[in-house]
N, C-alpha and C positions, 0 to 999 in steps of 0.2 A: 953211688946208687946203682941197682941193678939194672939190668934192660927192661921194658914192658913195665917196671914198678910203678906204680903211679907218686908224682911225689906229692907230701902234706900240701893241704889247706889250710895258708896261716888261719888262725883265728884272729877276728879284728874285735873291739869294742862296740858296744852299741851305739849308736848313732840315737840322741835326741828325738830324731826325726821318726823314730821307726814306729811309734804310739801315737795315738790321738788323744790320752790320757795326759791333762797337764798335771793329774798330778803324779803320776809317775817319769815323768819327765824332769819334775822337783826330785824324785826318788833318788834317779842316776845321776843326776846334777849334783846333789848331798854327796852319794857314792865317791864320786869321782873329785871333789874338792877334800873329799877326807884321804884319797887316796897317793896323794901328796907327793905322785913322782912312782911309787910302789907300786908292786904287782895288784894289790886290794889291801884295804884298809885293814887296820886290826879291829876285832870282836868292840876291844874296848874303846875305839874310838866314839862309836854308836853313842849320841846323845839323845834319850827320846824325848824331851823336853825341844832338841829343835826340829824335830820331826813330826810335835803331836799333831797337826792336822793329816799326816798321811797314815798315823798307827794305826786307824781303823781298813787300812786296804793292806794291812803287811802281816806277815808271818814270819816268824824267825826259826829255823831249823839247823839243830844241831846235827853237824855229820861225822859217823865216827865210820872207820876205811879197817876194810880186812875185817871182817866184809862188811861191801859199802849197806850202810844202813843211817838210818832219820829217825830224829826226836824230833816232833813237832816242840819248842820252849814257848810260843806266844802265838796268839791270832788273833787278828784283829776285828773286830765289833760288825764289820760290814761285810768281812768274810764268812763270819760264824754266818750271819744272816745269809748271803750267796750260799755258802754250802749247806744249808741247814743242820749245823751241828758244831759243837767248838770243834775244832782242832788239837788244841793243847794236850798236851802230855801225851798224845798219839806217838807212840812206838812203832814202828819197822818202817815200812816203806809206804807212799804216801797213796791214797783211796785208788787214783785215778790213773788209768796207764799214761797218758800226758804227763802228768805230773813227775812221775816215775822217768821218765825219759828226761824232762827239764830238769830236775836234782841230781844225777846221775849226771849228764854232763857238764854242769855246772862242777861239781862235786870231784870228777874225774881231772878234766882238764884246768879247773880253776879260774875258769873265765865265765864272765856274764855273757848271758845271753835274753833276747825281748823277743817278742811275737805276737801273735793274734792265734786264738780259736774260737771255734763256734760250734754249739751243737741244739738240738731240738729236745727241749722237756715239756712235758705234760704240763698245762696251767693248773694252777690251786694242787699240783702234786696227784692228779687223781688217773684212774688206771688209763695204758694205752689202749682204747677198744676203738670201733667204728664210728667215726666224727666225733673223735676227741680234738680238743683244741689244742695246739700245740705252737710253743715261743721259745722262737728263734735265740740265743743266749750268745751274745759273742762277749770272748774276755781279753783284754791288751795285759800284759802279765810280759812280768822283767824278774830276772834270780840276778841275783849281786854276790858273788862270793866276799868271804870275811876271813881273815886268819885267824889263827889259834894264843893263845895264853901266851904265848911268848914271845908272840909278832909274826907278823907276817917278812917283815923286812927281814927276821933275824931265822926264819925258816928257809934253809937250804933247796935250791931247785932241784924239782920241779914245787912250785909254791903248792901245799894242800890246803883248799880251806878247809876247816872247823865248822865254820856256818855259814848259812844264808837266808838272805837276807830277800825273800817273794814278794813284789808289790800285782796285785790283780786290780784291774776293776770292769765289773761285772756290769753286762747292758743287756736290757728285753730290747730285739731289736721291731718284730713282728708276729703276728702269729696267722700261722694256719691251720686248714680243719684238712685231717684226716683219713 
């Protein structure tokens, strides 16, 4: 290593803990019992049958690399509702710069990653003017990378996923005026 270089930041797993959402906590917990020692599970491990109570908070996003780009493949029933608008079959990169930053390293590095945001939208969707109401929106949201068709075990390092696997779940936390 050079002088002055800074060296890497391993990247660690997420921790259980980092959500208030139990059921993306189920999410990573699923994740990581399929991931059976491996760097991330294969595409086709994915059973939604033992997942259906979390499908309505998940989106599945295919990644194809050079150049990194998203297919939204699925979204789930309480995201369509969060975002007001399906997702699915959405091509290129995803609405929200957030989003765009969380797929992208998930995407790059191959590792999952959780966290929290929050941002302030208009109530009933109506414009921002002078003493409009406005709620507080915070989301606990985890990317799970997936491998590709031929295994993740059987893809040579650096491991690339194929997909991922977004669990969100969306809260009004408050509202203020304007």
């Amino acid at each position: 290593m050079r002088p002055n270089t800074p060296s890497p930041t391993p990247v660690t797993y997420p921790s259980v803990d980092q959500t208030d959402s139990h059921d993306l906590r189920a999410l990573l917990a699923y994740w990581q019992n399929l991931r059976a020692g491996r760097d991330m599970p294969d595409s086709d491990d994915i059973d939604p049958a033992s997942i259906d109570l979390l499908l309505p908070h998940i989106a599945l996003i295919d990644v194809a690399h050079q150049p990194l780009r998203f297919h939204v493949g699925f979204t789930g029933h309480a995201l369509c509702l969060a975002n007001d608008s399906d997702m699915t079959g959405y091509q290129g990169i995803a609405k929200a710069a957030a989003d765009i930053a969380i797929l992208s390293l998930v995407a790059t590095h191959g590792q999952p990653c959780a966290g929290k945001d929050s941002f302030y939208s208009p109530a009933f969707r109506q414009p921002i003017t002078q003493g409009t109401e406005l709620v507080e929106i915070t989301r606990d949201w985890i990317a799970l990378p997936l491998g590709g068709i031929a295994g993740a075990s059987a893809t040579p390092k650096p491991i690339i996923p194929r997909r991922i696997i977004m669990g969100q779940k969306w809260k009004a936390r408050h509202r203020l005026l304007m």
